[in-house]
KELUM-983819 format. One line per 5 residues: number of its first residue (from 1); their letters; for each residue x, y, z of N, C-alpha, C. Coordinates in steps of 0.2 Angstrom, whole numbers, padded with zeros to 4 digits, always signed. Each point is the difference from the previous one (the first is absolute). Example, Ala and Ser with C-alpha at 12.3 -4.5 7.8 and 13.67 -1.06 7.14 Angstrom:
1> as> +0066,-0028,+0039,-0004,+0006,+0000,+0004,+0006,+0000  -0002,+0005,-0004,+0004,+0006,+0001,-0004,+0005,+0003
END
This chain:
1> xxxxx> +0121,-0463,+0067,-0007,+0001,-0001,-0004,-0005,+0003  -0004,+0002,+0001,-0008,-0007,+0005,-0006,+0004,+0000  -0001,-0003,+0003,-0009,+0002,-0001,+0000,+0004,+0005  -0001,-0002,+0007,-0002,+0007,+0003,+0005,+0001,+0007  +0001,+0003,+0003,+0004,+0001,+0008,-0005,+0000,+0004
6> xxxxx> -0001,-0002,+0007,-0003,+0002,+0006,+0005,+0004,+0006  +0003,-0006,+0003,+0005,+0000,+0004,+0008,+0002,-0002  +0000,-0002,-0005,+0006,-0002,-0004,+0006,-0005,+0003  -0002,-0004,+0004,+0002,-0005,+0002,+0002,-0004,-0007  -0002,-0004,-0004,+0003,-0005,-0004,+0004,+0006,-0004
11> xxxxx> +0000,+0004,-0001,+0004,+0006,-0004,+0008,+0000,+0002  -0001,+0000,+0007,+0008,+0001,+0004,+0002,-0003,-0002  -0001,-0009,-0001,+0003,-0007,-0001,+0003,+0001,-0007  -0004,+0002,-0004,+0003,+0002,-0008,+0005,+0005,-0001  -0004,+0006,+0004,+0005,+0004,-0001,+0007,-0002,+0003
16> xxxxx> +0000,-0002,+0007,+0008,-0004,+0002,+0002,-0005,-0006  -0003,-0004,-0002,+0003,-0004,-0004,+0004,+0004,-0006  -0003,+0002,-0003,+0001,+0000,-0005,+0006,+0009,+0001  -0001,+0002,+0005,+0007,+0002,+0003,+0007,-0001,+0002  -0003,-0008,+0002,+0007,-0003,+0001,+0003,-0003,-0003
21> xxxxx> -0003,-0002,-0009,+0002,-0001,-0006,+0004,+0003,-0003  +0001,+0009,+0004,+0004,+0005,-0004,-0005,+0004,-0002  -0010,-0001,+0000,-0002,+0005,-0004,+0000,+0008,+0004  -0001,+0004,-0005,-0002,+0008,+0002,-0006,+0000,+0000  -0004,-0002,+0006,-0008,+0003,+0001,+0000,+0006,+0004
26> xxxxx> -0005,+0004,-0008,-0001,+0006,+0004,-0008,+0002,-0001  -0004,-0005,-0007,-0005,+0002,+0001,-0006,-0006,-0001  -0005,+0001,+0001,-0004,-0007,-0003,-0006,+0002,+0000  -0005,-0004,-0004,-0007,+0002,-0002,-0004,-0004,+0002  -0006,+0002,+0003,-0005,-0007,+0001,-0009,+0005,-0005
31> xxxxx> -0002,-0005,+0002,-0007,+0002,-0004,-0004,+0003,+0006  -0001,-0001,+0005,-0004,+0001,+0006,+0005,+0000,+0007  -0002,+0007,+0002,+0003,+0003,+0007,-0005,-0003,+0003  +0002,-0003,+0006,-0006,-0002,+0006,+0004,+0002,+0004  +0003,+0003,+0002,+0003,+0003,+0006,-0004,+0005,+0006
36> xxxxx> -0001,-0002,+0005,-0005,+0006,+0003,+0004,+0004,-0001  +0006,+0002,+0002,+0003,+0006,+0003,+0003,+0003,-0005  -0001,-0002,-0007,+0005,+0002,-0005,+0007,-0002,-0001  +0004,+0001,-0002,+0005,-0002,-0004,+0006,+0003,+0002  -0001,+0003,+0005,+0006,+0006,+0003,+0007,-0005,+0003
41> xxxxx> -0004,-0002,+0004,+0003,-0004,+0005,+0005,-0006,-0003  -0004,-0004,-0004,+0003,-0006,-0002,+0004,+0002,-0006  +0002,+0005,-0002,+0002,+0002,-0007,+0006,+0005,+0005  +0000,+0003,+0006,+0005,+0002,+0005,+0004,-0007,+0000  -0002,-0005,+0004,+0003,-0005,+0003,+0004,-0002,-0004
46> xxxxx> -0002,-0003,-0005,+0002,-0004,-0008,+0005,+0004,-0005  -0001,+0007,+0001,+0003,+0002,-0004,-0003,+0000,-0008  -0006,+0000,-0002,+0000,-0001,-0007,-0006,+0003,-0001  -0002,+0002,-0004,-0005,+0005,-0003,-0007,-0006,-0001  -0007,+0002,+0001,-0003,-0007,-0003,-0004,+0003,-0003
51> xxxxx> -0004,+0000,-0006,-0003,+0004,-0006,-0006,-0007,+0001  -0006,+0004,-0001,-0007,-0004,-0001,-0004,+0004,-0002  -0005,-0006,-0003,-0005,+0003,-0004,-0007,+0003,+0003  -0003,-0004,+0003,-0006,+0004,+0004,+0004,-0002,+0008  -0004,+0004,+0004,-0001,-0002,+0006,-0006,-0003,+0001
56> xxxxx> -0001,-0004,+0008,-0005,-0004,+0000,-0004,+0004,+0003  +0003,+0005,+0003,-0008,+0008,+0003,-0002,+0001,-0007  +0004,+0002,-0005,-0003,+0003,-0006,-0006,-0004,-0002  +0000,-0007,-0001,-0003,-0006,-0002,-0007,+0000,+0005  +0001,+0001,+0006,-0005,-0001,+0003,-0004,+0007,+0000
61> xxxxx> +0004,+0005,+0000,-0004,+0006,+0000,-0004,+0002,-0009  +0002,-0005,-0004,-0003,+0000,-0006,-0006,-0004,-0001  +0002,-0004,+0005,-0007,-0007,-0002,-0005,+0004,+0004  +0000,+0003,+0004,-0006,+0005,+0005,-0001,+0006,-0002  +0003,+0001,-0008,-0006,+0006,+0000,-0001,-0002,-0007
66> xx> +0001,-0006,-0002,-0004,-0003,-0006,-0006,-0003,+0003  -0002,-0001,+0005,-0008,-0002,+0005,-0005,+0004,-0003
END
């Protein structure tokens, strides 16, 4: 669990670690998706599912029609 993903760079570091401990990562949860390109790619690469709460388009396309 974390707050939110962009890159998912510091992500790969944990997920490696705690792989190399013996764990089974397959899925993880952050509060905010900031990914431009969505979650396909990095969720191919890594192998693991990653479940979030809003995205940051949704966030942004909600502050602009509460104007």
């Amino acid at each position: 669990m974390d707050d939110l993903i962009s890159s998912g760079f510091s992500k790969v570091f944990a997920i490696q670690a705690l792989r190399e401990e013996g764990a089974e990562v397959q899925e993880m949860f952050v509060f905010i998706d900031r990914t431009p390109d969505g979650l396909a790619a990095f969720e191919a690469e890594q192998q693991i599912k990653v479940h979030y709460l809003v995205s940051a388009k949704e966030i942004l396309a909600r502050a602009s029609k509460s104007d």
